[in-house]
N, C-alpha and C positions, 0 to 999 in steps of 0.2 A: 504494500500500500504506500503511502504518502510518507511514512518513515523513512522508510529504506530505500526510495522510490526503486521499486520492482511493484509486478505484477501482484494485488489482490490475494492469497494463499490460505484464507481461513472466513467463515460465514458464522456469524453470531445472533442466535436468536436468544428473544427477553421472553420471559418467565411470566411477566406480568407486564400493565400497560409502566411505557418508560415515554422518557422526553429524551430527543437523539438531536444533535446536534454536526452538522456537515462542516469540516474542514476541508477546503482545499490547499492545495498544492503550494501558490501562492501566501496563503494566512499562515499556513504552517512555518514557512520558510521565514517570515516576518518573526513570528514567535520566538522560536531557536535564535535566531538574529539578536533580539532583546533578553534573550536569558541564555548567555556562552555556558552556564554550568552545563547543559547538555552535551555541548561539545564533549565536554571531556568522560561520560557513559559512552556515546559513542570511539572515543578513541580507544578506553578499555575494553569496550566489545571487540572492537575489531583487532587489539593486537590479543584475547582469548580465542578466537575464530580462526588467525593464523594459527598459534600453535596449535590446534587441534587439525590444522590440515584444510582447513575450510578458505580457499583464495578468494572465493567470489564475494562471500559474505564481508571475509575481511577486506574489501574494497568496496565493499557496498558502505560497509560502516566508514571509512576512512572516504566516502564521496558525503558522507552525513556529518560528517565531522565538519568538513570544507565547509558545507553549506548555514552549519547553524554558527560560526563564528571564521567570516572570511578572514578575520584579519590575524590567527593562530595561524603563522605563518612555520612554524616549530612542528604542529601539529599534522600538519597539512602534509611534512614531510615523511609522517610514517608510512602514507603511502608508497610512496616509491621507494622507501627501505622495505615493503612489505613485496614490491615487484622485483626489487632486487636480491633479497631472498630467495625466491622462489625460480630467477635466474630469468626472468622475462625483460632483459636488459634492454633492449628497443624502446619497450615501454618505458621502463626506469630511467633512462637518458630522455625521451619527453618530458615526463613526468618532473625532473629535475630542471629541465628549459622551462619550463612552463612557473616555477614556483622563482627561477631566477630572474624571469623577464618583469615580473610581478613583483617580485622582494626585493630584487640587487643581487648580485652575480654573489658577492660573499655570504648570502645566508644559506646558501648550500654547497658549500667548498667539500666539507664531509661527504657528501651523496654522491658527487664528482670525483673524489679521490675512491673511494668503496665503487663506484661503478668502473675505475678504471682498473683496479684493482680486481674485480669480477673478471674484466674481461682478458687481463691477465700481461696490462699495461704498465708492470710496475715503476720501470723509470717514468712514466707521464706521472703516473700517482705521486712517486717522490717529489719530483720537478715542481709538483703544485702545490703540495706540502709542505715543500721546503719557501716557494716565495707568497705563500699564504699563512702563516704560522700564527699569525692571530687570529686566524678564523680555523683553526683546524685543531681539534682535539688533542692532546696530546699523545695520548693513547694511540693511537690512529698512527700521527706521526713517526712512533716509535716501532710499531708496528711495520709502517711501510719501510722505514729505516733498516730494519731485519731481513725484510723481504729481498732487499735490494743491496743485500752485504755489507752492510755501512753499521753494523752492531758497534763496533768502535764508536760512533758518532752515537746512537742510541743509549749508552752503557752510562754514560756519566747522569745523564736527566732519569733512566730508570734506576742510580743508585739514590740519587735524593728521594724520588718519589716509593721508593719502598725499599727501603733500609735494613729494614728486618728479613728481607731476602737474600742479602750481601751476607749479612752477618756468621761468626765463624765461630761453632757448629750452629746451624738453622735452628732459629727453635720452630715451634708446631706453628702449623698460620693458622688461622682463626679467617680466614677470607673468603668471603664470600663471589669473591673473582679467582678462580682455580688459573683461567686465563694469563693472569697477572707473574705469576711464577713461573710457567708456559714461556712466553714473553720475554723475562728475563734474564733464565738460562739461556733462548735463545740465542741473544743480544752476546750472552757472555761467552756462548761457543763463536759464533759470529766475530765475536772481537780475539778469538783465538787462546780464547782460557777455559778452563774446566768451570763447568757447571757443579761437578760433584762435590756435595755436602753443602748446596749452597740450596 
C-alpha cells in the first residue's frame, strides 16, 4: 500500500460499524515529511530485512526512508551500502551519483571508496582516501591502506587507535569489532612484523 508504496497485499474487514478514513499517496508523504521520527523505523526495518536476506523489502524500506525525511542525507545512504552489499554495483555507483549530485561530492566519499573497493579498484580507492581524509572514515582508510600494501603507513594511526592490540602479551579484548584485531595484524604482517602474540 501507500507505506511501502508497493502493491495492496492484505484486505481488512470490521467487526462492527467503524469510521474509515482514506489517505492518499500525497497526504501521506506530507505527514512522514512533518514527523522525521518515522524515518528512522523505516531505516531499522530495512537494515533487519537485509540481514535476513530480504533485498526488495530492504529497499522498499530505505525508498520510505528517502521519502519521509529528504533531507537524512546519512540515511538515505544505507541504501546503496545495502546494493552494495549485495554486489548490485551498477546500481550502487547511481545510487551514490544521485545522493552526491544532491549533497556534495564529499558526503559520500565512503560509498565511493567501498564501491571501488567492490569492484576490486584498490589503488583508485586508496588514491581517494588518501586526498579525501577528512571525509573518509578512518577505519576505511586503514583498511584500504592494507589492501594496497602500504601496512607501514596504516601501523602507526592503528597503534594509537587500539593500543591494547600492540601490547606485549595481549591481554583478552573485550570488543565488540573482532574486525578490528583482523585489521591490525594485518597492517602488522603488511608492515613486515609478526603479528604473533599481539
Amino acid at each position: 500500500g501507500v507505506l511501502m508504496s508497493a502493491p495492496r497485499n492484505a484486505t481488512v474487514r470490521a467487526k462492527s460499524p467503524t469510521d474509515l478514513y482514506r489517505l492518499d499517496k500525497a497526504d501521506f508523504s506530507r505527514i512522514l515529511r512533518d514527523n522525521p521520527n518515522f524515518a528512522n523505523g523505516f531505516a531499522t526495518r530495512a537494515m533487519l530485512l537485509e540481514a535476513s536476506g530480504d533485498l526488495v523489502g530492504a529497499l522498499r524500506n530505505w525508498k520510505a526512508v528517502a521519502e519521509s525525511d529528504p533531507a537524512a542525507r546519512a540515511r538515505s545512504q544505507g541504501r546503496c551500502g545495502t546494493l552494495l552489499r549485495y554486489g548490485a554495483l551498477p546500481e550502487a555507483g547511481t545510487c551514490l551519483a544521485e545522493i552526491g549530485s544532491s549533497a556534495g561530492e564529499g558526503s559520500q566519499i565512503g560509498g565511493r571508496i567501498s564501491l571501488l573497493v567492490a569492484q576490486g579498484k584498490y589503488e583508485q580507492a586508496y588514491a581517494l582516501a588518501a586526498t579525501q581524509k577528512q571525509n573518509t572514515d578512518p577505519w576505511q582508510l586503514r583498511s584500504v591502506q592494507v589492501a594496497t600494501g602500504r601496512g607501514k603507513e596504516a601501523l602507526p594511526e592503528l597503534q594509537r587507535l587500539l593500543p591494547e592490540l600492540f601490547m606485549q602479551p595481549a591481554p583478552k579484548l573485550e570488543s565488540n569489532y573482532p574486525g578490528d584485531a583482523v585489521l591490525a595484524g594485518a597492517a602488522l604482517v603488511a608492515a613486515g612484523e609478526t603479528a604473533q602474540g599481539h
